[in-house]
C-alpha positions in Angstrom: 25.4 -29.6 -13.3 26.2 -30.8 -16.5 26.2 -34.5 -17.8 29.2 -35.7 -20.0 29.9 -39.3 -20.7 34.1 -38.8 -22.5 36.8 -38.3 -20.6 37.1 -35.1 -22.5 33.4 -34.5 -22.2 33.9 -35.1 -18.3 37.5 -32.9 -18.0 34.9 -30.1 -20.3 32.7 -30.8 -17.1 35.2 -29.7 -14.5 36.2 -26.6 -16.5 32.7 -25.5 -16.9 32.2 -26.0 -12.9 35.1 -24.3 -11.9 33.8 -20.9 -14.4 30.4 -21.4 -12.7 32.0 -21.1 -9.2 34.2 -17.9 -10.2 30.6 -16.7 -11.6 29.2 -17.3 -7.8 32.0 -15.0 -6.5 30.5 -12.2 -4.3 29.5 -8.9 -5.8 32.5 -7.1 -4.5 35.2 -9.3 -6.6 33.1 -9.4 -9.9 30.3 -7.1 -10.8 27.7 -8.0 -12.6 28.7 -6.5 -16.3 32.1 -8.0 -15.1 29.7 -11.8 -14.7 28.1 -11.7 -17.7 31.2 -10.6 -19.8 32.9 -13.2 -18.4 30.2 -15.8 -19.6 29.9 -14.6 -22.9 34.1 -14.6 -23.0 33.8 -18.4 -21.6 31.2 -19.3 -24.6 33.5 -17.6 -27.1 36.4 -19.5 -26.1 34.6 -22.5 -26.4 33.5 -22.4 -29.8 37.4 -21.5 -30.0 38.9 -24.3 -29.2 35.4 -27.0 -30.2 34.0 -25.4 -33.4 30.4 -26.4 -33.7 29.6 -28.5 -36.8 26.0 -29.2 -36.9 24.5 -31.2 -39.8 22.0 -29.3 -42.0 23.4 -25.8 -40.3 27.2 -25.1 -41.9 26.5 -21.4 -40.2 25.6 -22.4 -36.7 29.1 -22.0 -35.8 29.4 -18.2 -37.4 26.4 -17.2 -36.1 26.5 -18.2 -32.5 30.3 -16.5 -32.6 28.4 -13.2 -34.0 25.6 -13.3 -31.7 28.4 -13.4 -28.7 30.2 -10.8 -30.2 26.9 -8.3 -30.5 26.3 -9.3 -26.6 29.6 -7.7 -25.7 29.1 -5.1 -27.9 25.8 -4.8 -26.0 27.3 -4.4 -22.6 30.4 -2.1 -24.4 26.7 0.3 -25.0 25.6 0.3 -22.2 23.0 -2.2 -22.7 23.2 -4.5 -20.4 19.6 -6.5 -20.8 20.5 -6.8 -24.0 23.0 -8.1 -24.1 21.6 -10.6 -21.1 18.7 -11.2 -23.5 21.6 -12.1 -26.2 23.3 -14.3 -24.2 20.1 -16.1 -23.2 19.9 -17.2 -26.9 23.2 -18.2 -27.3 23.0 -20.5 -23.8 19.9 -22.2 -25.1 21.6 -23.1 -28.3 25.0 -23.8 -27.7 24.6 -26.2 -25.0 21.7 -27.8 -27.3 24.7 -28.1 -29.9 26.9 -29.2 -27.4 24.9 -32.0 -25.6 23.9 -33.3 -29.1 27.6 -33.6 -30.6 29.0 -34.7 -27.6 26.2 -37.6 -26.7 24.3 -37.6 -29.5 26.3 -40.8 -31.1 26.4 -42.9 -28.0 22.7 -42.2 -27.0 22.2 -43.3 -31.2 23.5 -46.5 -30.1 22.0 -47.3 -27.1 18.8 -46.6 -28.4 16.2 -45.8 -26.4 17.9 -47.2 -23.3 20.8 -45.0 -23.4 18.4 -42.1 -23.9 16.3 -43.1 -21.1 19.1 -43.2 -18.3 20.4 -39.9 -19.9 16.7 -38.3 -19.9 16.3 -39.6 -16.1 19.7 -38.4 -14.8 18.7 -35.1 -16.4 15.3 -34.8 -14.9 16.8 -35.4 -11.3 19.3 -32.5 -11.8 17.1 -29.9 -13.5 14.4 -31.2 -10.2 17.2 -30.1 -8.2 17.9 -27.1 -10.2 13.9 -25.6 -9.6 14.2 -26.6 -6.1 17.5 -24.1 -6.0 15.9 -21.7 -7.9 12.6 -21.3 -5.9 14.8 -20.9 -3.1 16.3 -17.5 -4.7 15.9 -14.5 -3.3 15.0 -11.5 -5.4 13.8 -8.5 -3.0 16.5 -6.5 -4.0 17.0 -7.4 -8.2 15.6 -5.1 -10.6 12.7 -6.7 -12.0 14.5 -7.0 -15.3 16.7 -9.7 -14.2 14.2 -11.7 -12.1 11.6 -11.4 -15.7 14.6 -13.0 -17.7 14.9 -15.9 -15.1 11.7 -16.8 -14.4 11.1 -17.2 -18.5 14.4 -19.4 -18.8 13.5 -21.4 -15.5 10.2 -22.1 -17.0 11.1 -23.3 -20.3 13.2 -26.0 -18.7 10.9 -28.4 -18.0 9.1 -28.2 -21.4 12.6 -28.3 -23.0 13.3 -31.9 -21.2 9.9 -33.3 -22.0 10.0 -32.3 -25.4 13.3 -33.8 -25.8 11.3 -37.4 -24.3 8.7 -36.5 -27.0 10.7 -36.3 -30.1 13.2 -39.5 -28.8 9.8 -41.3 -28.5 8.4 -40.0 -31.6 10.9 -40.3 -34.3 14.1 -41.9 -32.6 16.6 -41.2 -29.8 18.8 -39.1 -31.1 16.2 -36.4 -32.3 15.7 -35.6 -28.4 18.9 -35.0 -27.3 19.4 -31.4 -28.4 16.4 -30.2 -26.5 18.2 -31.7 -23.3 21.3 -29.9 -23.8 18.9 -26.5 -24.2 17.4 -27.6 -21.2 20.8 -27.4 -19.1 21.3 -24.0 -21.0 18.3 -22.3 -19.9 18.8 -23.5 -16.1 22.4 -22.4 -16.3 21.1 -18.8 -17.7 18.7 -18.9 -14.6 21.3 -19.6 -12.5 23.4 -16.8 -13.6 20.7 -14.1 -13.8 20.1 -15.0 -9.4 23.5 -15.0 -8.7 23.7 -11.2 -10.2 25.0 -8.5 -7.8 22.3 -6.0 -9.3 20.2 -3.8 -7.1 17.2 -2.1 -8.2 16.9 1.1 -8.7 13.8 2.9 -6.7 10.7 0.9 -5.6 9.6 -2.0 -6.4 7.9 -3.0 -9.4 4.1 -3.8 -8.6 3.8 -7.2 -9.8 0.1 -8.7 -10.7 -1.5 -11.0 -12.4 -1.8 -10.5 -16.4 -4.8 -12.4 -17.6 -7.4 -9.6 -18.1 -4.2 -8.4 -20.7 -2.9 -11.8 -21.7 -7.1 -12.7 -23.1 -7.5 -9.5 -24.2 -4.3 -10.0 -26.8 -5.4 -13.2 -27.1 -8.5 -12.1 -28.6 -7.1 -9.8 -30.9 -4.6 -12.0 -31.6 -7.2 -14.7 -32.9 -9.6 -11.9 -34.4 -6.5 -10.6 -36.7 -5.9 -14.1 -38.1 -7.3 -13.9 -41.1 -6.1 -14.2 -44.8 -4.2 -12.7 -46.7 -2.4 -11.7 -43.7 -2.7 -15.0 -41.6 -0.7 -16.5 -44.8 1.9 -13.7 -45.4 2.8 -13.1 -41.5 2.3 -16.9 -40.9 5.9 -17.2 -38.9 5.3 -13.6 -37.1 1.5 -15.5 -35.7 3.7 -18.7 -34.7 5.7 -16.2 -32.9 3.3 -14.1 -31.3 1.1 -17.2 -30.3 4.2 -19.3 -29.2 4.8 -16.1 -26.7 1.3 -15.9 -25.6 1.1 -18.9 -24.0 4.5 -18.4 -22.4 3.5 -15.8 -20.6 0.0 -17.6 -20.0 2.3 -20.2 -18.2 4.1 -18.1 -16.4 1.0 -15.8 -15.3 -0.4 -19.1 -13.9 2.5 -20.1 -12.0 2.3 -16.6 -10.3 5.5 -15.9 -11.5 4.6 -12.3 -12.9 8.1 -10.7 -13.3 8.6 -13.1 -16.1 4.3 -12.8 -17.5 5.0 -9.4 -17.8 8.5 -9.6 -19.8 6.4 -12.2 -22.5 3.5 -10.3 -22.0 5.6 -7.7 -23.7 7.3 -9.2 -26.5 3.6 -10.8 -27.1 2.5 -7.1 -27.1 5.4 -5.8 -29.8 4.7 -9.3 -31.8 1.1 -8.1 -32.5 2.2 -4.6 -33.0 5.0 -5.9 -36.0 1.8 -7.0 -37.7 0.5 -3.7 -38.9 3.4 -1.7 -38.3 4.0 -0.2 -41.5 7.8 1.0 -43.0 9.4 4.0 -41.4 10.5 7.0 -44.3 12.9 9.3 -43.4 11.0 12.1 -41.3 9.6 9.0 -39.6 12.8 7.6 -38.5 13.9 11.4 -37.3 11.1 11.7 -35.3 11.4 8.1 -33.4 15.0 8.9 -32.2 13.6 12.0 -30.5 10.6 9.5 -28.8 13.1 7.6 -27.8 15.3 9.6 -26.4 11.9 10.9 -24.3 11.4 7.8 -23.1 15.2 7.5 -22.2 14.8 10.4 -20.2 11.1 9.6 -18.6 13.0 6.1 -17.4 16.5 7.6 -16.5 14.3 9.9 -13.8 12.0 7.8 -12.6 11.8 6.9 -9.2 11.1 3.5 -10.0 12.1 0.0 -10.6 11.1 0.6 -14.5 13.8 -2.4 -15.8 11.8 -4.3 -17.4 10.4 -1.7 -19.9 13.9 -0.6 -20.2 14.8 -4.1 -21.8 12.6 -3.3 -24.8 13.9 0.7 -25.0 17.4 -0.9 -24.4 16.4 -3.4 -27.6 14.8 -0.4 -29.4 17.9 1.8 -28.8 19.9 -1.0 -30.1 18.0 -1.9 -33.0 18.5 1.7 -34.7 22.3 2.5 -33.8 24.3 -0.7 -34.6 27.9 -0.1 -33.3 29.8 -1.2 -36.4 27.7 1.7 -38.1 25.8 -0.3 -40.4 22.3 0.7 -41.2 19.4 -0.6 -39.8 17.3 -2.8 -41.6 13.3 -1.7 -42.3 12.3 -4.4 -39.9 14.5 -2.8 -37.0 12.9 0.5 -37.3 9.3 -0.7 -37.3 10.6 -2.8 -34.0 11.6 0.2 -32.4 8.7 2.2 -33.3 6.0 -0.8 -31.7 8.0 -0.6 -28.4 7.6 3.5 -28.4 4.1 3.2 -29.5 2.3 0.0 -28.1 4.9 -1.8 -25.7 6.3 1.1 -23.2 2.6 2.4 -23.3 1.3 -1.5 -22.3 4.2 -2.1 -19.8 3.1 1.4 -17.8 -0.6 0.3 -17.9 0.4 -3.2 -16.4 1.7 -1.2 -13.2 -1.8 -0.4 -12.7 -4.5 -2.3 -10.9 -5.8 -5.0 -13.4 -9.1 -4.5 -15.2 -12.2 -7.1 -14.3 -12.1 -9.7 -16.4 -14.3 -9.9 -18.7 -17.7 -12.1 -18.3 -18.9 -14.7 -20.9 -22.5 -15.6 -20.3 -23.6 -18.6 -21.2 -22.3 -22.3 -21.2 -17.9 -22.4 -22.5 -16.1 -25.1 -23.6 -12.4 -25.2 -23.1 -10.6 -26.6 -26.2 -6.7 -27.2 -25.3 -4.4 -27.4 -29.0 -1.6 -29.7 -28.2 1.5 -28.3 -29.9 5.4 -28.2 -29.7 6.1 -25.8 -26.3 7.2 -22.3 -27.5 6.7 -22.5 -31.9 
């Protein structure tokens, strides 16, 4: 549910509940390209007919209108996780946008007060939200979809206590954008469990990652060192950031997710070394993929959530407006070939032993902004 306090923020409301019931149709009225098209469609029309002007960001509005248009083009490939990936993105930050513009000045105004009521109304809906969405049923959803939900669902309550954190910290009307994300990644959630997807072949064995998730870790900590530890600063803040996602969801036993972050953590780390592809390089990664293309296309398994990153990679190094692929893109693509298909088939096994440390530990926890 979203919370609007206009009378055109409150009509917005009704418009946006009557899309989410035509969303909740059953499977044999709207499939679930069909769904997800007609989200991204609803979020283009949106920025339509309310153009976002955001202080400080005079391309918000272009660039959330381009990322839309590259999740249809997306689904237009054949793509679908990315372009549910895509639209993940653009949920988060357009309803940040959104709830900020729309109660940004009144909650400036109230002060602390106003924010409060707003913050509490919030936390009772997005309570009711992970009640709903315990409650979901996936026995029959490639693991691809459930991964994407479970690491939207779990960033929701950070979102809303970071919001509290920054109103606290340096005035009202700083939190109110992370509510707005808040409400974006439940309403992704929402969407990906209300998919009429079926998985393809057996299950997906889903375990615990920690004997993987310290293992990067170590590396992770081990490879931070100057010059690179300056030069790659935001790529660490990224790879961290994603680490202790999936560390989060690993200890909420919610693995489907762990193992998507787990992932991007995994191609994070490889993007540090990866070097620049020439030519003959390049040639030879569009025949890997198309290998793995083929090794996933015959498997008899649920293998969905690899195929998000070979769907990415695939993407990545064939734009559909023809335009080349920057050096970046191609070392992307050739970490998820390398390091992140080879990691995701190696998490299907039985885990490792963890490791033991003799000795007395001490557990330091770094208190940090969730996610950066």
């Amino acid at each position: 549910m979203l919370v609007w306090g206009s009378a055109a923020g409150r009509r917005r409301a009704r418009q946006v509940g009557a899309l989410l019931a035509i969303a909740a149709l059953p499977a044999m009225a709207q499939d679930a390209p069909s769904q997800i098209r007609a989200e991204i469609q609803r979020l283009q029309r949106s920025l339509k007919d309310q153009p976002l002007a955001m202080q400080g960001m005079p391309s918000a509005n272009s660039d959330t209108e381009r990322d839309l248009k590259s999740a249809l083009d997306a689904l237009d490939a054949g793509h679908l996780y990315v372009g549910l990936e895509t639209l993940l993105r653009v949920e988060d930050f357009l309803q940040g946008a959104r709830f900020a513009a729309e109660r940004g000045a009144e909650i400036k105004k109230g002060g602390m007060p106003a924010f409060q009521a707003t913050w509490d109304k919030q936390s009772l809906e997005l309570t009711a939200f992970h009640r709903e969405f315990q409650a979901a049923s996936w026995s029959h959803a490639p693991a691809a979809v459930r991964a994407l939900a479970e690491a939207a669902a779990t960033r929701v309550t950070p979102l809303l206590e970071g919001g509290l954190g920054f109103a606290t910290a340096t005035g009202p009307q700083d939190g109110v954008f992370y509510l707005g994300e808040a409400q974006g990644e439940a309403q992704f959630a929402r969407l990906c469990a209300r998919l009429p997807l079926r998985r393809k072949g057996a299950p997906l064995p889903l375990r615990s990652l920690l004997p993987e998730l310290e293992s990067l870790q170590a590396k992770t900590n081990a490879a931070y060192q100057p010059p690179r530890s300056v030069e790659l600063h935001p790529r660490f803040i990224a790879l961290n950031s994603t680490l202790k996602m999936a560390q989060e969801l690993d200890a909420a036993q919610l693995y489907a997710g762990a193992l998507y972050e787990y992932l991007e953590a995994t191609r994070h780390y490889g993007m540090l070394a990866m070097a620049p592809l020439a030519d003959a390089g390049k040639a030879a990664l569009k025949k890997d993929m198309a290998a793995a293309r083929q090794k996933l296309d015959t498997a008899k398994d649920d293998n969905s959530v690899a195929l998000i990153f070979l769907e990415r990679a695939e993407a990545q190094t064939a734009h559909p407006d023809g335009s080349p692929a920057s050096a970046d893109e191609w070392r992307s693509a050739r970490v998820i070939v390398d390091q992140v298909l080879p990691a995701y088939f190696a998490a299907r096994k039985p885990a490792s032993p963890l490791r033991q440390v003799a000795g007395n530990t001490v557990n330091i926890t770094l208190v940090r902004w969730p996610y950066t």
